[in-house]
Residue frames as qw, qx, qy, qz and C-alpha x, y, z in Angstrom:
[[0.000, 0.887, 0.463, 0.000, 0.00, 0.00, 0.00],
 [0.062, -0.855, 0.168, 0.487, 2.95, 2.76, 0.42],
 [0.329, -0.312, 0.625, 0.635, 4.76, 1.81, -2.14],
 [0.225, 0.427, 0.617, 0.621, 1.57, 2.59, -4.46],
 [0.183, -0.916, -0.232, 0.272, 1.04, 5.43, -2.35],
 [0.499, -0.538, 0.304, 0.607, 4.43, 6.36, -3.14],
 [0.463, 0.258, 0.685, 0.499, 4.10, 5.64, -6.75],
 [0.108, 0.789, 0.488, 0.357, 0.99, 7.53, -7.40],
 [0.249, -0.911, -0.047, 0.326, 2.59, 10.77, -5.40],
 [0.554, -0.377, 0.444, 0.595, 5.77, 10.43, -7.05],
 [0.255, 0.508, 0.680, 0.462, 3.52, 10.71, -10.75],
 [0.056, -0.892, -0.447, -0.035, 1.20, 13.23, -9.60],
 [0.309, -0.691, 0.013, 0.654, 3.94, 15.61, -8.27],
 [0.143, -0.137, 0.688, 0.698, 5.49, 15.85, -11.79],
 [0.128, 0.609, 0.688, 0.373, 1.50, 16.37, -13.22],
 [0.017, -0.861, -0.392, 0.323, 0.81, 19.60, -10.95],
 [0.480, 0.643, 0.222, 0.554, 1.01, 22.41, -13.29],
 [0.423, -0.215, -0.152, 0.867, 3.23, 25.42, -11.78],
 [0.224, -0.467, -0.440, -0.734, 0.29, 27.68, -13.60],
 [0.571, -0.471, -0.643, -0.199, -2.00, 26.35, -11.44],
 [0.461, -0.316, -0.463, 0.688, 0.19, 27.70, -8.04],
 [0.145, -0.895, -0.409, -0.108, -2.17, 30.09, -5.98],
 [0.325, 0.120, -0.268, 0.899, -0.35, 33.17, -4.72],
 [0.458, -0.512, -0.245, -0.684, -4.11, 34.63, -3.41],
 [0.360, -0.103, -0.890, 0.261, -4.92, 33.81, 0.22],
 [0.255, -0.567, -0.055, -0.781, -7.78, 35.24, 2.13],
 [0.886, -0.413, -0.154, -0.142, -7.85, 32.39, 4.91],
 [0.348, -0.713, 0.582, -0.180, -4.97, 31.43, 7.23],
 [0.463, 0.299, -0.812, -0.191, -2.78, 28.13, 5.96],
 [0.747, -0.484, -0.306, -0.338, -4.40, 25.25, 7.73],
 [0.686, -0.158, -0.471, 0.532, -2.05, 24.28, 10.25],
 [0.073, 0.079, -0.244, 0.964, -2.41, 27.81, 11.59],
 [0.396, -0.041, -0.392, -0.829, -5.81, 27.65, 11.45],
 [0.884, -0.147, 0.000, -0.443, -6.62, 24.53, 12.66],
 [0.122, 0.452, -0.847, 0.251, -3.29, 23.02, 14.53],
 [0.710, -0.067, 0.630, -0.307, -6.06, 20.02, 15.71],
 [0.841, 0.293, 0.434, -0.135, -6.38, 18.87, 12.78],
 [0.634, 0.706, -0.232, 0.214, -3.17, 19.93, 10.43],
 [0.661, -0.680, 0.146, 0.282, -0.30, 19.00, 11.38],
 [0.465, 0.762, -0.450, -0.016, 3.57, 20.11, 8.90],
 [0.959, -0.128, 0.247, 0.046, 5.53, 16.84, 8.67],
 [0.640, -0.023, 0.394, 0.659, 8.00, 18.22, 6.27],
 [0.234, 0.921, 0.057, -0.304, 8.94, 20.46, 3.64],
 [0.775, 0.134, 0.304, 0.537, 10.92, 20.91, 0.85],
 [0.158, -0.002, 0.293, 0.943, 12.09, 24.08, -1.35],
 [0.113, -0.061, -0.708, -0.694, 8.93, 23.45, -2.95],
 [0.573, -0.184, -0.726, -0.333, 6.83, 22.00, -1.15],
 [0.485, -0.268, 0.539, -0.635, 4.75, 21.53, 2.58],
 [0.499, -0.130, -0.824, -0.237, 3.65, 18.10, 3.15],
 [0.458, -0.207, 0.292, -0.814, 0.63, 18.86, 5.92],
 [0.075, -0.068, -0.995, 0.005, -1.04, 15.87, 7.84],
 [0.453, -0.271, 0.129, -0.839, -4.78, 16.05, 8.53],
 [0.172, -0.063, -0.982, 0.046, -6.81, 14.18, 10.47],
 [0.393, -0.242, -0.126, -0.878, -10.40, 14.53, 11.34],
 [0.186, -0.012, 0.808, -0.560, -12.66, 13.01, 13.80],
 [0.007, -0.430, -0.800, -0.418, -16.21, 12.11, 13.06],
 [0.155, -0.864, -0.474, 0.063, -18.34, 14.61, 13.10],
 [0.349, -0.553, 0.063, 0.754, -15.20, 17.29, 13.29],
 [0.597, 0.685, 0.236, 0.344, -15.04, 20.20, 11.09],
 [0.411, -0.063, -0.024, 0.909, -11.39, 22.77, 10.62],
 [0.075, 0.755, -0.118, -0.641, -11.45, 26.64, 10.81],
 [0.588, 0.800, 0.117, 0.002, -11.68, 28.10, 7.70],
 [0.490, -0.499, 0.521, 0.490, -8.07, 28.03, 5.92],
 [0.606, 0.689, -0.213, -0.336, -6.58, 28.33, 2.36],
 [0.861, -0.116, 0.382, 0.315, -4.38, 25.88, 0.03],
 [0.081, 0.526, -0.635, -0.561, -1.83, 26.60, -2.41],
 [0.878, 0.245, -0.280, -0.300, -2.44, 24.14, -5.64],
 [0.244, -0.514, 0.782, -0.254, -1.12, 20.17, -4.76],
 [0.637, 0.090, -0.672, -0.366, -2.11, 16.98, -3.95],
 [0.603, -0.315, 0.516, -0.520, -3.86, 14.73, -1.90],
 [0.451, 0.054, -0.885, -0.106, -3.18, 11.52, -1.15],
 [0.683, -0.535, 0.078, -0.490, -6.01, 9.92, 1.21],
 [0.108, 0.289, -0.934, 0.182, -4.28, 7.47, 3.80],
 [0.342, 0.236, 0.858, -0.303, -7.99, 6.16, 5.20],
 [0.047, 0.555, 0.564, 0.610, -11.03, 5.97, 3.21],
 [0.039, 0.366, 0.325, -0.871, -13.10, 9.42, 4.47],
 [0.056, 0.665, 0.567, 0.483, -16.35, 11.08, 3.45],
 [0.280, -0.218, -0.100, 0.930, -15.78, 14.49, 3.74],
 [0.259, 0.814, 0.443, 0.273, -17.98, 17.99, 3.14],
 [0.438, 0.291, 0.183, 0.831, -16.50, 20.39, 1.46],
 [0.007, -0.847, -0.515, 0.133, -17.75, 23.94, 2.40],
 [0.335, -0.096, 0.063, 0.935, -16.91, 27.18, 0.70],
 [0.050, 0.502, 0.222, -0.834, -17.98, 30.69, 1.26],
 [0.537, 0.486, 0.051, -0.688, -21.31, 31.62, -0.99],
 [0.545, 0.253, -0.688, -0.408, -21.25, 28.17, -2.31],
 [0.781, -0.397, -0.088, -0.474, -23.00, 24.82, -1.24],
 [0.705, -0.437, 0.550, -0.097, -21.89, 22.05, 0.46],
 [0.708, 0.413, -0.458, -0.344, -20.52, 19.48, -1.36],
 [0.744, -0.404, 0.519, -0.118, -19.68, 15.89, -0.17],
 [0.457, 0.521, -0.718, -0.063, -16.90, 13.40, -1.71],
 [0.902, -0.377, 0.201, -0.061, -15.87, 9.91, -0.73],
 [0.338, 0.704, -0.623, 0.044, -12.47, 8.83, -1.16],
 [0.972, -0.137, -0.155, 0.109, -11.00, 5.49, -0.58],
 [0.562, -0.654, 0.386, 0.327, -7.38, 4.84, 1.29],
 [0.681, -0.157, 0.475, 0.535, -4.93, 4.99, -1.38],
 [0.359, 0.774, 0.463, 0.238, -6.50, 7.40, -3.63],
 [0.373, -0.250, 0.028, 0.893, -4.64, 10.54, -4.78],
 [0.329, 0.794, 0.472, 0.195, -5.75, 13.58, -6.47],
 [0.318, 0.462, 0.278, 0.780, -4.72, 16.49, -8.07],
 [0.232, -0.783, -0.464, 0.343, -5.84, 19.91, -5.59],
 [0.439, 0.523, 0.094, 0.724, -6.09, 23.68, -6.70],
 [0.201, 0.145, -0.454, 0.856, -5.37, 26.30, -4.78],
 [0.267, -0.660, -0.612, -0.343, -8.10, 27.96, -2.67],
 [0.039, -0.525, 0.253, -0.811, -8.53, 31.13, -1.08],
 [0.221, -0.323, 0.524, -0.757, -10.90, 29.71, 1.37],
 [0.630, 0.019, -0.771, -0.087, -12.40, 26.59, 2.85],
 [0.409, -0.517, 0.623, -0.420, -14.12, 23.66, 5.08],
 [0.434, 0.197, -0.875, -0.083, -13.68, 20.62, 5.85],
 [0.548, -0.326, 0.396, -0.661, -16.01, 18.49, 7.38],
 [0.054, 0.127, -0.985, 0.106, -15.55, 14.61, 8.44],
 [0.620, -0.020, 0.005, -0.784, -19.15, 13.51, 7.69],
 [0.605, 0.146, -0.778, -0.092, -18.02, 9.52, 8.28],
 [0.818, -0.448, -0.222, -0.286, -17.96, 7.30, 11.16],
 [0.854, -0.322, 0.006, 0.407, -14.58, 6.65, 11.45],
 [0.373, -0.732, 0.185, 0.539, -11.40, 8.97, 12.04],
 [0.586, 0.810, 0.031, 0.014, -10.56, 10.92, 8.29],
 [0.502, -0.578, 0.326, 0.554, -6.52, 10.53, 7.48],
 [0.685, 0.656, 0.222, 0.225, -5.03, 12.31, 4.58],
 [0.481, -0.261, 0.172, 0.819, -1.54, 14.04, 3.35],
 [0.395, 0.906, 0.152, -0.014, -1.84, 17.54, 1.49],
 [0.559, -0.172, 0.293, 0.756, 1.34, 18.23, -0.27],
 [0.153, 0.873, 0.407, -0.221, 1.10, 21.93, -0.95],
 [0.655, 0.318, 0.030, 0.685, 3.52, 23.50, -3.54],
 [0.384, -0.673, -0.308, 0.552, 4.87, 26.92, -1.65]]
């Protein structure tokens, strides 16, 4: 399982377009924002690699991302909430990655049963 975690991060990094990198922020990075549930694990030049983790039923302070990628480490159903838009909800399985653009501003709400774990690798 890491070592196609690894894989599919190692791809994806090398897909995020440098275009794509926010320089807007109107929210506070999450780990400032919401040090319960972000945690910085690393960094590179380039890169922040930010843990999150979410309880059921938890939702973060509003916060912003640079563009990146998520890799989910459990599976999680999550809702999405941003400012003068609805809700949206997602499921995501443990090993799944995706592609993430920036965003001025954001929540995140753990709408599962069981504890939400995911990496955000956030280009700086």
């Amino acid at each position: 399982m890491i070592k196609e975690i690894s894989c599919a991060f190692a791809l994806l990094l090398g897909a995020i377009p440098l275009s794509s990198h926010a320089t807007a922020q109107t929210s506070p990075p999450p780990w400032e924002a919401s040090p319960d549930v972000y945690k910085v694990i690393g960094e590179t030049a380039q890169y922040r690699i930010i843990l999150a983790t979410w309880k059921p039923g938890q939702i973060d302070s509003p916060h912003s991302h640079k563009a990146g990628l998520a890799v989910y480490l459990t599976d999680c159903a999550l809702r999405n909430h941003r400012p003068e838009n609805a809700p949206v909800d997602n499921a995501f399985k443990a090993g799944q990655t995706r592609s993430t653009s920036g965003t001025p501003s954001h929540r995140t709400e753990n709408i599962g049963n069981a504890d939400c774990q995911l990496l955000h690798i956030d280009m700086k």
